[in-house]
N, C-alpha and C positions, 0 to 999 in steps of 0.2 A: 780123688779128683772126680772119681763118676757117679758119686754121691752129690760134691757139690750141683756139679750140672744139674743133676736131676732136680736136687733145689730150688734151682732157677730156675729152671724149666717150669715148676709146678705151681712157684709166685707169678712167673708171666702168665701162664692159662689164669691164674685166678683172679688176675688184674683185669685180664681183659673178659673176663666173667662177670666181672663187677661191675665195666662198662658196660655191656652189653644189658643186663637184665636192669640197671639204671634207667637207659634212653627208654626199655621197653616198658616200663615203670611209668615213666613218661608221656609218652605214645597211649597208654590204656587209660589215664585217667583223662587227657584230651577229646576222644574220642571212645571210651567205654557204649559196648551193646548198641551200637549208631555207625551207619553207612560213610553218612556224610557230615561232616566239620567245619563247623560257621567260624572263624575268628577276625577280628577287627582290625580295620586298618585307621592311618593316622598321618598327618604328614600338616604341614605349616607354611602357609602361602607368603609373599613379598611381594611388593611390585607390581598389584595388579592395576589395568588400567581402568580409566576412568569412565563414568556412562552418563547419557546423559539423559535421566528419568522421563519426563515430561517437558512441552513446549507449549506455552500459550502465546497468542497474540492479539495485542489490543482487548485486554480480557473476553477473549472468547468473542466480539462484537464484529460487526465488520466494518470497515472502516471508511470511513468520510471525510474526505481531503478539503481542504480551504481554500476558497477561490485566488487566485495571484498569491501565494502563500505557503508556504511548508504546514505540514502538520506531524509531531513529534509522536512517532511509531514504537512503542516496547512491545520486544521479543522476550519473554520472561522463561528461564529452564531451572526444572530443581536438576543440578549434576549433584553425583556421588562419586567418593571415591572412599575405597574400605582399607586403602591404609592410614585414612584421618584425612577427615574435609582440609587440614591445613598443607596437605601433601598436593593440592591445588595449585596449578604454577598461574593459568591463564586461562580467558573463557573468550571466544570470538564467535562471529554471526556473519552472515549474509541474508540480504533480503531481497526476492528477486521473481517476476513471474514466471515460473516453469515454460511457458507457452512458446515463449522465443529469447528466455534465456536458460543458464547454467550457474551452478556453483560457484564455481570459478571464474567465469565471465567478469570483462573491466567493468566498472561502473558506471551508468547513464541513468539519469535522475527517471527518463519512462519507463525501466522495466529493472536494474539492478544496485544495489546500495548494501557497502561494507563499515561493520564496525569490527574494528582488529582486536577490541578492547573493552569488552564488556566491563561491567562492576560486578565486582563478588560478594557476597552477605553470608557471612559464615554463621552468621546470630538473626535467623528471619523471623523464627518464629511458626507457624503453619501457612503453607499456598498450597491450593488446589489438593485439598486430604494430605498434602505431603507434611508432616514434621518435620522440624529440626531436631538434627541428634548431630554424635561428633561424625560423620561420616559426607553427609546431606547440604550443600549450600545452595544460596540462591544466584542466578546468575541472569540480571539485566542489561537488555539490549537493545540499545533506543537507534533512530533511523528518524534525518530529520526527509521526509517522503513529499515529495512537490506534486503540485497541485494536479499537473498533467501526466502523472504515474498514471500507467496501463487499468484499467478497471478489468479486472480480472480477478481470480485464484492465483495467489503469492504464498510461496513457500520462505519461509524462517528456517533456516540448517543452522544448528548450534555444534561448536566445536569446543571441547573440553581437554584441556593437557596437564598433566600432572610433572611433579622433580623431574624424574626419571625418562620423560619423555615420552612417554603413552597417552593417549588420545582414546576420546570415546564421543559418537557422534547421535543427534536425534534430529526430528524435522518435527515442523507445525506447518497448519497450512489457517489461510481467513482471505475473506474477500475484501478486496477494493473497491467501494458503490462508485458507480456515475456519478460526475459531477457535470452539473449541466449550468457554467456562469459566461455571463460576458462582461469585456469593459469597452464603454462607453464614454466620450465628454459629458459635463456637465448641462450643456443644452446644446440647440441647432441656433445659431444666430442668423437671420437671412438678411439683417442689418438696415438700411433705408430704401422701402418700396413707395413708391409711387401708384395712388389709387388705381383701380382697373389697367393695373401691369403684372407684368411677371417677375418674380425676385430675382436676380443672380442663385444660379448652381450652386447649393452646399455641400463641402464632401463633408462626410462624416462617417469616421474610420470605425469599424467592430473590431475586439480581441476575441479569441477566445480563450479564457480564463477556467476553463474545465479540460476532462479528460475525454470528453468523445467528441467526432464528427456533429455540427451542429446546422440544422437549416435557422431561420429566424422566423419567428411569431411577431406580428406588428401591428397595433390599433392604436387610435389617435381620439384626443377627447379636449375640451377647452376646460372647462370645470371640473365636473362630475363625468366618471367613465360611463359610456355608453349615450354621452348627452348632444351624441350627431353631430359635434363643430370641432374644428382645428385650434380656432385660436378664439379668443375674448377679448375683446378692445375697451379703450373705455372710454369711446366717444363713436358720437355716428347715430343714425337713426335705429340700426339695425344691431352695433357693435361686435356679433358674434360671424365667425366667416367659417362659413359651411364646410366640414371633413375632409369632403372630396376634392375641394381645391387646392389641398395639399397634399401633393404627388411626390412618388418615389422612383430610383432606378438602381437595382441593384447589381445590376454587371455594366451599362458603358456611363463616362459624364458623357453630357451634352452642353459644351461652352458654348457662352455668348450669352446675346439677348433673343428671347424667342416670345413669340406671341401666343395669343394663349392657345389658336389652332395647333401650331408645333410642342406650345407645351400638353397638352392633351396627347399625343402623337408618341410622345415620347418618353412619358413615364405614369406608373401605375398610380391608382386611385386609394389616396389612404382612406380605410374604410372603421368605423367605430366599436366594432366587434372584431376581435383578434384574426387574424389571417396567416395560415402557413403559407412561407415562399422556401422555395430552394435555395440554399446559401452555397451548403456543402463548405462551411470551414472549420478545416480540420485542428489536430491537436499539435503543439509543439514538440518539437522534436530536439531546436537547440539549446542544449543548458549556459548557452554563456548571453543568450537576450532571446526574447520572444518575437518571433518572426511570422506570429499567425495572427495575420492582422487584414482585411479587407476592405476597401472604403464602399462606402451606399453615399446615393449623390440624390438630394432633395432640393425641393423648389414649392413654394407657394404664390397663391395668385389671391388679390385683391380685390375684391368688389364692392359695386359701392353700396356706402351705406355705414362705413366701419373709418374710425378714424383714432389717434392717439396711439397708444403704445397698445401692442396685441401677445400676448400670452396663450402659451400651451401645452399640451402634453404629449409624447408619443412612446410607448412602451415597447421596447422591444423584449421579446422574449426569445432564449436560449430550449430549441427543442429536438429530440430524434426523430419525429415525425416526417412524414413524407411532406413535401411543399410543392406547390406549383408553380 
């Protein structure tokens, strides 16, 4: 019996001898005559979220809005995502002036506008140095932007989401130029005057059809600009009626019949070289009708010498200039 023991006793030490000078076997060819032991690591990613590479807007230009009119604004982003461009759920934008709005902010045609819904281009081809590969798509995002948007620095924020519900976000920014328009009628009718009288009061309304505060520019010409007359007739001895006798008033009417002392009195002298006046009207503010509209009230006066039908011209111009 203490034979066997011993037996077993001298298999188990040699078992675990066997282990031992194994691992240590092990250990020396790892690490042989060296301190320290580099080995490599490894591991396999899922689910990662989306990014969103680059942002252009209105290819890099800055942009120019159209008078009484929309102008169609793309926000262009190459997104990626590296589990496969088709792992893509949704692409969405906001377009909006930083200066007095936010990302989030409702929507108002002067400073904020949302596309929930960009288009995706999983097949673009190359934008802006970026290739297409399986990871890479193109993500456009148009903005129909009115006419009286804020003239400023406008940020583009692109939002990117994938299956699983991960997001990945980028910004562009591009200016909005000045738009400096107005709308007008087609002409001033002062209708049937009676020689050396004064016509009835015309109103006649300005829009502003741009994005900034505007005074108004105003010279008057019968033919050819700069040719000193109001109107051209085309009878009389004289038939041309002198610039100055067609007067303006840009802040009160004055109804009725007035003589020509009161009309002299009571509004300014249209002159043949352009003239700043102070208007001060401003930009639109309501998206459901244009509300930025002021009237200017005119009058001409007859002298003799001028008979039949009389024609003319008066320009008004849309300026930021200071006026008097």
């Amino acid at each position: 019996m203490m034979k066997i023991k011993q037996v077993l006793l001298l298999i188990l030490v040699a078992i675990i001898l066997a282990m031992f000078l194994s691992d240590v076997s092990r250990l020396v060819v790892a690490g042989v005559d060296s301190p320290n032991v580099t080995v490599g690591t490894k591991m396999s990613i899922r689910n990662v979220e989306p990014e969103v590479l680059n942002v252009s807007i209105n290819d890099g230009n800055p942009i120019t809005l159209i008078p009484n009119s929309t102008k169609k604004v793309s926000c262009i982003a190459i997104v990626a995502d590296y589990d496969g461009d088709v792992d893509i759920s949704s692409v969405n934008a906001t377009f909006y002036d930083p200066q007095v709005s936010f990302d989030k902010d409702t929507d108002d045609n002067n400073y904020h506008y949302t596309n929930s819904s960009c288009s995706v281009n999983l097949s673009y081809g190359t934008y802006n140095g970026y290739a297409d590969d399986s990871y890479r798509a193109l993500a456009n995002c148009t903005f129909d932007v009115w006419y009286y948007a804020d003239a400023a620095q406008w940020t583009c924020n692109v939002s990117v989401f994938d299956l699983s519900g991960g997001s990945g976000r980028g910004v562009g920014n591009e200016n909005i130029s000045q738009l400096l328009a107005l709308g007008l009628p087609d002409s001033i009718d002062y209708g049937v005057v009676n020689a050396t009288s004064v016509s009835e009061e015309n109103q006649t309304n300005v829009t502003n059809y741009g994005n900034v505060i505007i005074n108004l520019s105003l010279e008057g010409y019968a033919v050819t600009q700069g040719d000193g007359y109001a109107m051209n007739c085309t009878y009389g001895s004289v038939q041309n009626i002198s610039v100055q006798y067609e007067k303006y008033n840009l802040t009160n009417s004055n109804p009725g019949t007035l003589n020509l002392t009161q009309f002299e009195a009571n509004y300014t002298n249209l002159t043949s070289s352009a003239v700043v006046k102070f208007f001060n009207l401003t930009v639109r503010q309501n998206d459901t009708q244009n509300e930025i509209s002021k009237p200017t009230y005119w009058r001409i006066y007859l002298p003799k010498g001028v008979a039949g039908n009389c024609t003319g011209h008066i320009v008004f111009g849309a300026t930021t200039a200071s006026g008097s």
